[in-house]
N, C-alpha and C positions, 0 to 999 in steps of 0.2 A: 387917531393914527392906527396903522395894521400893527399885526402881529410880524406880517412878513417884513419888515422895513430893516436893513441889515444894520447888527448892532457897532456902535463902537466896540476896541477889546483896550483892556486896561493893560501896562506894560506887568512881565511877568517877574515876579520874586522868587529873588537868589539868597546866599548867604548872605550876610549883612544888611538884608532889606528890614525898613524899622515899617513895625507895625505902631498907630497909633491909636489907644484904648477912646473909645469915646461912651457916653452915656447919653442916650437919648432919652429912655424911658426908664427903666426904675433903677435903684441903689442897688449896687451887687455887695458883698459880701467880701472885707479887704484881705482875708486869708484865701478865699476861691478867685479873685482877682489874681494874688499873687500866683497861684498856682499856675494859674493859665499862664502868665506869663513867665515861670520857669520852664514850662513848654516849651512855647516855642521859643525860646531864647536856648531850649535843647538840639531844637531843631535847626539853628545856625541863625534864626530874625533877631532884631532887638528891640525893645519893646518900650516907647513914651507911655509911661503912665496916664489915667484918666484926669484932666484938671481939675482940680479942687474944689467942688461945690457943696452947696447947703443945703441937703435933701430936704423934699416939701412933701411931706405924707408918703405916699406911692411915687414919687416923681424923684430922680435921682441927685433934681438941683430944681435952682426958677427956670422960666422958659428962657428968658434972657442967657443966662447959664447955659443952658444945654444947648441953644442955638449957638453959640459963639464957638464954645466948646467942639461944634459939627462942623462948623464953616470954618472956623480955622483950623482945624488938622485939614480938612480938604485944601486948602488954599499954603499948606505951611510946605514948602519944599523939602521937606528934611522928611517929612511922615511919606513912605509909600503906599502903604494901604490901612484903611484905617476897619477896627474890630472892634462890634459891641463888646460891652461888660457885661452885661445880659439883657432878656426881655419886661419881660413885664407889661410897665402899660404910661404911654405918655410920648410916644415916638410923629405920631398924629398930630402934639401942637405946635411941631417944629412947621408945618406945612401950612400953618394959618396964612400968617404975611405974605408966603410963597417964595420961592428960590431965584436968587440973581437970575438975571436974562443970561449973563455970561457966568457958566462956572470955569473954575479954576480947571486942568487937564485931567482926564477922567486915572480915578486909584479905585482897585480892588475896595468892594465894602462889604465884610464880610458878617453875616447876623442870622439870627432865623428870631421864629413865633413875633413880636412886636416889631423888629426891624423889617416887617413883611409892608408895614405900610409905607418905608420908605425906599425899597426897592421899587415896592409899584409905580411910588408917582416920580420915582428919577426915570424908570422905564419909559411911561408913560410922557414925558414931558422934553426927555431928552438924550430917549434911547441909549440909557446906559445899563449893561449887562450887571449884575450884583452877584455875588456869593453864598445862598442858602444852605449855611453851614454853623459850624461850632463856635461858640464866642468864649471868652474868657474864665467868667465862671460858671459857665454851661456846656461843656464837652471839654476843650480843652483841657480844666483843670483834673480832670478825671486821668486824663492822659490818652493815648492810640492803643485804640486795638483791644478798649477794655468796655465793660459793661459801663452807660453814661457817661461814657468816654467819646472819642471820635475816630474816622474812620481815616485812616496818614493815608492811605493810596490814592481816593480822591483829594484827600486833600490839598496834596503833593501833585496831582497830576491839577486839577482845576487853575491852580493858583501858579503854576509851576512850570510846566508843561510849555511850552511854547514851538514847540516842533512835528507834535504827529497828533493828533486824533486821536481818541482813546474812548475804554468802555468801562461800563461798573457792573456790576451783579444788584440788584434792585431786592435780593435775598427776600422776596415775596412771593407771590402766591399768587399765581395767573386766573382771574376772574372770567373774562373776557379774552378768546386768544388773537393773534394776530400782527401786523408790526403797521407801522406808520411815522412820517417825519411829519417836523414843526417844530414851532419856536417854543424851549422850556419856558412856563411859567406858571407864579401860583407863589404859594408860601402857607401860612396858616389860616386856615381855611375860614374862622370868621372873622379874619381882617381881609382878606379878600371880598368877603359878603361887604366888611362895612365900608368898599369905594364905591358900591352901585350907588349912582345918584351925584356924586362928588365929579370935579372938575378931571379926577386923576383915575375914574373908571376902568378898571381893568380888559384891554379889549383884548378878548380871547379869542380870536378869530384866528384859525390856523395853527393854534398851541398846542404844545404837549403841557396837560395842567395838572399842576401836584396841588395835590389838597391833603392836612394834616393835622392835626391840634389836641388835645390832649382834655382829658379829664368833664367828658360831654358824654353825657345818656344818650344809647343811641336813637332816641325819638327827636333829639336836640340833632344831632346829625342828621337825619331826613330832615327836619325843616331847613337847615342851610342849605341842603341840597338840593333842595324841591324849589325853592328861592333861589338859587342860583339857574335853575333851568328854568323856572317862570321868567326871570331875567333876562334868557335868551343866550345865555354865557355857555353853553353845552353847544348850543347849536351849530357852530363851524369846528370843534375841537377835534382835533388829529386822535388824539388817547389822553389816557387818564393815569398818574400815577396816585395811588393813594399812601397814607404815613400807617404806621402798627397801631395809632389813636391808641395810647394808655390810658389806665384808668377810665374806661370807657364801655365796663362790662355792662352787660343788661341788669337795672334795678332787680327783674325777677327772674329769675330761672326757668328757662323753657322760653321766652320772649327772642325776641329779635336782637341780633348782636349789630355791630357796625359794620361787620360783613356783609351781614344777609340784607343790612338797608341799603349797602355801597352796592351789591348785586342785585337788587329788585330795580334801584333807578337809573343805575347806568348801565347796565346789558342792553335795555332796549335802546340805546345811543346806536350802537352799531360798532362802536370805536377800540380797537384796543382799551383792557384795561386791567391794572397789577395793583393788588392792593397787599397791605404789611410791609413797605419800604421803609427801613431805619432814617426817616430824614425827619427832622426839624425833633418834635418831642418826641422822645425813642427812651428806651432802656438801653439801646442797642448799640455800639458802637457809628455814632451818628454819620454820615455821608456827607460830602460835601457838594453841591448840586449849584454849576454856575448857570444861574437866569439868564436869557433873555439871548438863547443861543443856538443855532441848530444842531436837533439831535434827532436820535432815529431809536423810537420807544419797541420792541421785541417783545410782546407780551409770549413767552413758552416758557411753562417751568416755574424757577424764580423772578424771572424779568431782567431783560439786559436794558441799560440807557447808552447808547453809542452816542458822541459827542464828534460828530462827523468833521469837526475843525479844531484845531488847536482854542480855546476859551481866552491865552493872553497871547500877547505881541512880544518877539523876544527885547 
């Protein structure tokens, strides 16, 4: 499938809209759970707990469990949109058996770092637009507008918004200058690496592509990179957003940072490109960034992303 192929929009949330918690991949933490959801239950949502399951190592229940858990809040009329608990790792064996031919009517999914692999293949499979944004006990419960906290403007306008277009500040660092449209997409940067090959391949043909991830040497960072454009995954891309990659300094000093590798191999693209964007792992007060939408990348400065359309339906 293109990149260009015009997406569904999920309907927009109001007061009263219930968010429902779900876990895909690992165990969150039931004090940082609740947090997040005194959030946004601050913010006028109300909020269905996670179902109750029997964490399995790293994995936040059995797969039986978390599949159930996923397809019925998507299928349950009462849930509007439904928000990880957090990442981790295990969001991938939901995709084994594969997804109904018929899903239920498309709800806001809002997730970042391991919910990356489930944005892809609903993209991918059924052109649905996702929310690479804050989850429960990962931005949210920090609170808006704070450090590991998240960012209420996009948040509010992504999920919200259903009337005008709108912009963000990319609060980075213009690498590459220039401007260009196409389709947002992308997520964390080696779960995007690990669709090459898979049924649900990321086709970046005509994207604006954010890549991010956290706590990688940056010679770990050139090889995804270098692999993704061996891939061929560079080669029709509009621009480039990149994340602030914490914990991501040079093992030695005076070596190459994640900068200087993010600008040796994509300058010579040709494409716009902004790297240090507060999205997915940040310290930063996180952004909220809807997939799979056109938008118009302004590499001058810090980087603007214009969202050339309203993201939901009123």
């Amino acid at each position: 499938m293109s990149a260009r192929a015009v997406p569904q929009k999920p309907k927009s949330l109001g007061t009263g809209s219930c968010f429902a918690a779900i876990s895909p991949a690992s165990p969150a933490k039931e004090e940082a759970i609740a947090a997040g959801r005194r959030e946004l239950e601050r913010l006028g949502f109300s909020v269905a707990p996670p179902c109750a399951m029997n964490a399995e190592g790293y994995f936040g229940g059995s797969l039986p469990e978390r599949r159930a858990e996923f397809f019925g809040r998507l299928g349950d009329p009462a849930s509007d949109a439904l928000i990880a608990t957090r990442g981790g790792f295990g969001s991938v064996y939901l995709l084994e058996e594969g997804f109904p031919v018929r899903l239920p009517p498309i709800k806001p999914i809002i997730g970042f770092s391991d919910l990356t692999t489930l944005q892809i293949y609903l993209w991918q499979k059924n052109r649905w637009p996702t929310f690479y944004g804050p989850m429960l006990a990962a931005g949210l419960a920090a609170g808006a507008d704070v450090p590991n906290g998240y960012d209420s403007s996009s948040f509010r306008d992504g999920l919200s918004n259903s009337r005008s277009a709108w912009q963000t500040s990319l609060s980075g660092e213009t690498v590459r200058a220039g401007a260009a449209e196409g389709i947002l997409l992308g997520g964390a940067m080696t779960l995007v690496e690990a669709t090459l090959g898979t049924p649900w391949e990321l086709d970046t043909s005509g994207a604006v592509l954010v890549l991010e991830d956290r706590a990688m040497k940056p010679y770990q960072i050139d090889r995804v990179l270098v692999h993704l454009k061996h891939a061929g995954k560079f080669k029709n891309v509009r621009g480039i957003v990149l994340g602030d990659f914490p914990e991501c300094d040079p093992p030695v000093p005076g070596s190459p940072s994640a900068r200087d590798v993010a600008r040796r191999i994509l300058v010579p693209l040709g494409v716009p490109v902004v790297f240090g964007a507060p999205v997915g792992h940040t310290l930063r007060p996180m952004l909220t960034l809807p997939l799979g939408v056109p938008v118009r990348l302004i590499a001058d400065g810090r980087g603007t992303l214009e969202f050339l359309e309203p993201t939901v339906r009123p």
